[in-house]
N, C-alpha and C positions, 0 to 999 in steps of 0.2 A: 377584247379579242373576238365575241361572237360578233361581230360586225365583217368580220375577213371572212371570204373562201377556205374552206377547212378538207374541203374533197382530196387534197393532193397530200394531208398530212400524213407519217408515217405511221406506222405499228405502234400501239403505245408499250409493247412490248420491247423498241429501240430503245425508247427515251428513257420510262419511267426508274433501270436500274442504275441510269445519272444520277437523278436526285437521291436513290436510296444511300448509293456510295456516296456522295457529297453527304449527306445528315450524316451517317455515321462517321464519318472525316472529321466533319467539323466537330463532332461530339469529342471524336480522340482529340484535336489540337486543342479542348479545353482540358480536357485531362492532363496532357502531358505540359501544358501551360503548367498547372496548377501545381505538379510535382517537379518543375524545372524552375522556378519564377528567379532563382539565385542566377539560371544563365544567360536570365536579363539584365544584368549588373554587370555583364562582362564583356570582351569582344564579340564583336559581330559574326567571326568566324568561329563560334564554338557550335562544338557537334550536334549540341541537343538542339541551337538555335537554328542550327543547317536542318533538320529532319524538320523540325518543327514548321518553318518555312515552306520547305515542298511539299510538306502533307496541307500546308493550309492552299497553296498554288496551284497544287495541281491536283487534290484528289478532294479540296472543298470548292474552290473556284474555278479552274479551269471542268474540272467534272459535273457540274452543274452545268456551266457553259456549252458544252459541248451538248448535253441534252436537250439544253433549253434550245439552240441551236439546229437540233433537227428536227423540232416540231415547227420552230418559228420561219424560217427559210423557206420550206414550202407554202408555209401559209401568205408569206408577207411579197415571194416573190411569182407565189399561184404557179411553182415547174415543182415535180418530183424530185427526192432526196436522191440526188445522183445513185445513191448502192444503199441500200439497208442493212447488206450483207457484209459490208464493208464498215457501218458504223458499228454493227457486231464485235466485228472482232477488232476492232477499234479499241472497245470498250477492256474486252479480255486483256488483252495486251498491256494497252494503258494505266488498265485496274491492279497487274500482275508486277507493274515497272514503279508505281508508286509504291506499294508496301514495299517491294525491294530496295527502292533508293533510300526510305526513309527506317529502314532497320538499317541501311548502311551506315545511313548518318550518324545515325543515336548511335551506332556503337564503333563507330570509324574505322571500319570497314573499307579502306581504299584499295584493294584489289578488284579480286574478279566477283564480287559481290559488285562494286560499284559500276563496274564497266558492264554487267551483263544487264543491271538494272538501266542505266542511260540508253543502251543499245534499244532494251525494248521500249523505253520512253519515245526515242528516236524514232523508230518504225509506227508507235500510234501515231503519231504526231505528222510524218507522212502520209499514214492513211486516212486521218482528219482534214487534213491541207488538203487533200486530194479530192474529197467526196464534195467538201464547201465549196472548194474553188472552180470544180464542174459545176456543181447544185447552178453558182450564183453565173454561171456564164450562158448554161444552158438558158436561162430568164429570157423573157422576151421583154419583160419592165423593168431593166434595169434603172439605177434610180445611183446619188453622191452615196445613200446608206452601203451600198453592194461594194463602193469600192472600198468605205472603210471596211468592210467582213472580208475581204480579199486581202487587200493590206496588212488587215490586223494577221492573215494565219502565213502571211509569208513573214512578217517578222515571230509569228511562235516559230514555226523551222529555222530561222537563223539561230532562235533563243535555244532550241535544241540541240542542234547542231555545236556550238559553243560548248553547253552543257557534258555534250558527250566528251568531246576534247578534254576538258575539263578532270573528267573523271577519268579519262585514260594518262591523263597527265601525272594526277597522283604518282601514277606507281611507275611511270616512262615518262620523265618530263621532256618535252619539246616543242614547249611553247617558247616563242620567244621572250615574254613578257611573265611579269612574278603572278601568281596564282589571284591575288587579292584585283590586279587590273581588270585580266579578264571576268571573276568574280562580279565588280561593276558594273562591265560593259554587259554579260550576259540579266544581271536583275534590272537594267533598265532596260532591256530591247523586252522583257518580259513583261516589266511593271505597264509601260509607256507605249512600245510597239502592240502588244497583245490585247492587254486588258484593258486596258484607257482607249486606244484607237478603238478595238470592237463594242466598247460600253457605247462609245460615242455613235457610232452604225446604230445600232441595237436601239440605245434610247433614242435617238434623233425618229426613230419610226413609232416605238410605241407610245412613248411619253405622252405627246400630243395626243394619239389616240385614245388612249387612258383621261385622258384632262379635259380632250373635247376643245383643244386649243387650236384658233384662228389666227389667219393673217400675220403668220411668223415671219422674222426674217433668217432665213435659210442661207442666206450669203454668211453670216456666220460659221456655218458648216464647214463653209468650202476654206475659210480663211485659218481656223483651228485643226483639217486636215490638212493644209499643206503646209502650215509652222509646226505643229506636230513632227511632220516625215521629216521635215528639214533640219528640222533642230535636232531629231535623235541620229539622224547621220552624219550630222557634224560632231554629235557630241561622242560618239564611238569612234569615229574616224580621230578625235582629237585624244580620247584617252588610248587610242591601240598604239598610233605614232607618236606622241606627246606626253602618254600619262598623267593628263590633267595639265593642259596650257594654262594663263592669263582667261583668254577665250573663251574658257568653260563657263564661268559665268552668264556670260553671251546666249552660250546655248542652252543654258535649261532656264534662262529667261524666256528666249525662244518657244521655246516647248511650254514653258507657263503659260505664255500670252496664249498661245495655240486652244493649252486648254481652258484659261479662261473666256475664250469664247464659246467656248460648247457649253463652260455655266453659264455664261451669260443669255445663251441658247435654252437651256432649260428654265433658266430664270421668268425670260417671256412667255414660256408654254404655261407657267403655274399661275402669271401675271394674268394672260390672256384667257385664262377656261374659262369652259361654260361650267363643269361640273365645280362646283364650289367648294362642293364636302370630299375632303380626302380621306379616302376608306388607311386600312392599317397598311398596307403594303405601297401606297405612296407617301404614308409617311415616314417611312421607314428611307424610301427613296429620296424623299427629300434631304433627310435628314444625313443619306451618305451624300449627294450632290454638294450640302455645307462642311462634312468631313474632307472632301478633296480637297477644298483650300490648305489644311492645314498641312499633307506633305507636300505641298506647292510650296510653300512659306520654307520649310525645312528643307528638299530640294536646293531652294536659291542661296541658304545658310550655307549649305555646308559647302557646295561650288564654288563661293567667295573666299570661303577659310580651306587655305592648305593644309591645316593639322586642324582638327576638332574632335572633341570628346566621343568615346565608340559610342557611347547612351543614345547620341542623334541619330550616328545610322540605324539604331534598333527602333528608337523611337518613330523613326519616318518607316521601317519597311513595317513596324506593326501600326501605324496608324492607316497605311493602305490596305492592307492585307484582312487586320481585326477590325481597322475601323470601315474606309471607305466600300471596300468590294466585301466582305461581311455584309454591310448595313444594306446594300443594294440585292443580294440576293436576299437576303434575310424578307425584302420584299416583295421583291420581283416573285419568291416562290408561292407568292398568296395573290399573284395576278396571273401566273402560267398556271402550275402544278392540279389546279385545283380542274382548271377550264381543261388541261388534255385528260383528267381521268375522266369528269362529266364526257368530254367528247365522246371518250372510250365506251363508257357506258351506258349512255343516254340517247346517245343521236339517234338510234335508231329509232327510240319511244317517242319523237319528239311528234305532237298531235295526235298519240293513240293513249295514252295517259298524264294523269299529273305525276313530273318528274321536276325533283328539287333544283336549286342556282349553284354554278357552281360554288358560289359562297357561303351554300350551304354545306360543302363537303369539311371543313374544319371549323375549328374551333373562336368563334371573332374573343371569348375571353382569353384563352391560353395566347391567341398573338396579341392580345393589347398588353400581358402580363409581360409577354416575350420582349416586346419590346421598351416596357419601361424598364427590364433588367437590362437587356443590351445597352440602352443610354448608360445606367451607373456602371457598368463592367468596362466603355469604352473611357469613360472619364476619371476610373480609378484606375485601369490600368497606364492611360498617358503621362498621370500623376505621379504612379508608381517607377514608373520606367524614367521618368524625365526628373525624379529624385533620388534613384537608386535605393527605394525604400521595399526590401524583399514583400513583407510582408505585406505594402498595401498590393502589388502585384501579385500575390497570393490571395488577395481577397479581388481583387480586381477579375481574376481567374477563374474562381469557386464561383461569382456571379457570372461569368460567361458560361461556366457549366451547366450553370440553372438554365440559363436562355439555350442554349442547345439543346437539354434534356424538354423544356417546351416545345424548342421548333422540331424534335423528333418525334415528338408525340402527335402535332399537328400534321406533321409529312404521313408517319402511320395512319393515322384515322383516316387523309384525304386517299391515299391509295387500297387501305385494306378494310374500313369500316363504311359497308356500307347504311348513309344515311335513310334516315326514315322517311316514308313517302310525303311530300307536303303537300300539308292539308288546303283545304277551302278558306 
């Protein structure tokens, strides 16, 4: 990243309480992993699994995104963070509607606990759609990345939007359709509209930069965002009016192929670097880029079979949720996090003293530890979930607590320890 323009980047005071809220986010969803693991054995739609889910969604990965988001935007598109003022209270809001949604859930809570919690979900989630989708228009270089980041926050408002419904439905139903439909249609326009389309923006620009990768082919871009869009509006359109056609199948083949090109996209950036040696935070990357196959594969299972075991849908929303988008920030925050606090703090020292890299600001053993716990926590708890065996998913859990309690210690140190001057 110090190779971009950094003049236009925001306050590190916008960004930096993303990542806090995401570490400790992700901290709670291993806790409360760990003391629910039985309600991984059961339907999809139990309470503790519903809290559990949007604490992972939106207060570990969509809150991280969002900061990561206001630093990278101006840097990548060199215009100003549309409002600062406006990611602010963004932040409030959004920070104030997940503890709300997710005490509603655990303890189900379908009144006006849950309605007032969606409400304020709904208004951050406008006011982040808002500030992006200025940010990326005011651009003078606009680029295919900008239109996935635009694309991706108009499908999170749709996914909010739903959401709300959703929760007002509980207690005044008038929806047309039975709760579990929408349910569907709302965590894919999330899974797939949101996180997958913006990953795809997002990594299609750094990755290469990171790897030092040449002479790509970029037509895969264009080919994986337009099967992508196309496949996820057939596939809501088919389950809002159809509840699941023949067809469906169709469409999250669709939506596969789409995103196998954007692996196949990453694929060549890792094929083609110059840089050879991958530090811990692409490897971590890489290693979620090989996790997305695997709810690709379960996806296209479950599409095919009308009736199949609840275990799959748990197992596909935690292997995106704990494995793939975990595994990606789990790295991505030792290529951002570290470069905005050095920004924060450094830039101005830069040729009036020796000042450290940002690689200097955490720990390279606490994340190699981090992440060889993350690898055993995602492969016992796949094991655990896809056997219905409590107890290894208890231990599959107590290992992800270990690797969150690492990567909160590494978040702490890069933001509030400062490193020692490097020497000669």
């Amino acid at each position: 990243m110090q190779g971009l323009s950094t003049q236009r980047a925001p306050s590190a005071t916008v960004v930096l309480p993303h990542f806090i809220f995401g570490a400790i986010s992700f901290l709670v969803v291993a806790v409360l992993l760990l003391f629910s693991a039985e309600a991984f054995t059961g339907h999809y739609f139990h309470p503790k699994l519903l809290a559990i889910t949007h604490i992972a969604a939106l207060g570990w990965g969509s809150m991280i995104i969002f900061g990561a988001l206001y630093q990278l935007l101006p840097v990548i598109l060199e215009t100003p963070l549309y409002s600062e003022l406006i990611a602010r209270i963004t932040f409030v809001v959004f920070a104030a509607g997940i503890v709300l949604i997710a005490f509603s859930f655990w303890n189900f809570y379908v009144g006006i606990h849950i309605q007032i919690a969606s409400c304020l979900l709904l208004f951050a989630l406008i006011l982040f759609s808002t500030n992006v989708i200025y940010t990326c228009r005011s651009a003078s270089n606009s680029s295919e990345e900008t239109e996935f980041i635009i694309t991706s926050a108009i499908w999170l408002l749709a996914t909010g939007i739903i959401g709300t419904l959703m929760a007002f439905n509980f207690h005044y139903p008038f929806l047309p359709k039975t709760h579990l439909i929408f349910l569907k249609i709302h965590a894919h326009l999330g899974i797939v509209g949101w996180f997958i389309l913006l990953i795809m923006g997002i990594a299609a620009k750094i990755i290469p930069m990171f790897l030092l990768s040449q002479n790509l082919n970029r037509k895969k871009l264009g080919y994986a965002y337009y099967l992508v869009n196309v496949g996820l509006i057939a596939f809501g359109a088919d389950m809002f009016f159809f509840e699941g056609s023949m067809l469906l199948p169709l469409f999250s083949l669709i939506i596969s192929i789409g995103i196998l090109f954007f692996i196949s996209f990453i694929y060549e950036c890792f094929r083609k670097r110059l840089r050879k040696e991958l530090d811990i935070g692409l490897k971590h990357s890489f290693v979620a880029f090989l996790l997305l196959l695997f709810p690709l594969f379960l996806a296209i299972v479950i599409s095919i079979f009308s009736k199949v075991d609840d275990k799959l849908y748990i197992l596909y929303g935690s292997s995106v949720f704990i494995g793939f988008i975990t595994a990606l920030i789990l790295g991505q925050t030792y290529k951002t996090l570290p470069f905005i606090v050095w920004l924060h703090k450094y830039k101005s020292l830069i040729g009036k003293e020796k000042i450290p890299l940002p690689k200097d600001l955490f720990s390279e053993k606490i994340a190699r530890g981090q992440f060889i716990t993350y690898l055993i926590s995602i492969t016992t708890l796949i094991l655990g979930i896809y056997a219905g065996y409590v107890n290894l998913i208890r231990f599959g859990a107590f290992i992800l607590l270990i690797t969150a309690l690492l990567y909160n210690f590494n978040v702490i140190k890069i933001i509030i320890v400062k490193p020692n001057p490097k020497k000669d």
